[in-house]
C-alpha positions, -999 to 999 in steps of 0.1 A, spaced: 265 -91 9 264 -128 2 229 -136 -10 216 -105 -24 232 -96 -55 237 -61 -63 213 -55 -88 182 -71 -64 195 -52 -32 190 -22 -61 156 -27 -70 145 -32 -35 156 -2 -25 136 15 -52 108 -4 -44 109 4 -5 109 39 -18 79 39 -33 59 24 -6 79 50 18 51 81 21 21 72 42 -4 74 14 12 49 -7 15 25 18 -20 28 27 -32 22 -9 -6 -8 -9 -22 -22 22 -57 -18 7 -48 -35 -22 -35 -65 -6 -70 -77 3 -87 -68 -28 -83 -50 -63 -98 -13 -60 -113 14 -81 -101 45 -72 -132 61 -58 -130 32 -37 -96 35 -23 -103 74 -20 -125 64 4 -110 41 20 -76 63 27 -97 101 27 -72 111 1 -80 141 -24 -82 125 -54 -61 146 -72 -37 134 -50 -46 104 -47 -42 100 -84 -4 116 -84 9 89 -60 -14 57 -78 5 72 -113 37 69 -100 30 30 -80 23 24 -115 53 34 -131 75 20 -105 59 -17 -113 38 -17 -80 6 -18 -91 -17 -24 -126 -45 -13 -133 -76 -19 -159 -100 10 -172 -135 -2 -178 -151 30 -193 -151 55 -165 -134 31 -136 -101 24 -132 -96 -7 -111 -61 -11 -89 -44 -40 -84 -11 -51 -70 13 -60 -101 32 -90 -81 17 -107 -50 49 -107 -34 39 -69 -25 11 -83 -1 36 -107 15 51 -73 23 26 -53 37 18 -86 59 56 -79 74 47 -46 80 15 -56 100 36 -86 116 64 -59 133 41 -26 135 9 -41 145 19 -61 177 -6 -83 193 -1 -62 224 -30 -34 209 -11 -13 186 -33 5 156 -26 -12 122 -30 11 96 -64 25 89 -76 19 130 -78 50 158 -49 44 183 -53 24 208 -62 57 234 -88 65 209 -107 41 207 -140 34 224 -136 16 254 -169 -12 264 
């Protein structure tokens, strides 16, 4: 492929795998708009936090995200902004302007109708 060395279509690949489970990108998505703590993006995705923690653990050792303990908290944050431009794609091609749920809204036949 002329373009895209090897190695990068490689790492993107990995990269794409890790934000491939629905939890993950979720987290990813929240992250874009604003560093978290993890009580904080348990809410915000209703994850169990063991869980929760499982998948942040491995975002971390993939190179998606960072992350800064201040005593009990541990604040989240995307390791490369590139990985917002990303989840903006996603929204661009899933989230049409035509009504279709972005992630973290009710479908549009659930929601409430005024």
């Amino acid at each position: 492929m002329t373009g895209f060395p090897q190695e990068k279509i490689h790492e993107a690949t990995r990269a794409l795998r890790a934000v491939a489970h629905e939890l993950r990108l979720a987290v990813l998505c929240h992250l874009s708009e604003r560093p978290m703590t993890v009580s904080e993006l348990q809410a915000a995705t209703g994850a169990v936090q063991s869980n929760l923690s499982q998948h942040l653990a491995k975002m971390r050792l993939m190179g998606l995200l960072t992350c800064e303990r201040h005593s009990q908290q541990v604040t989240y944050r995307l390791a490369d902004p590139a990985f917002a431009r990303l989840t903006e794609t996603l929204k661009s091609i899933y989230c049409s302007p035509t009504g279709a749920a972005c992630p973290g809204e009710d479908p549009p036949s659930k929601r409430s109708t005024l």
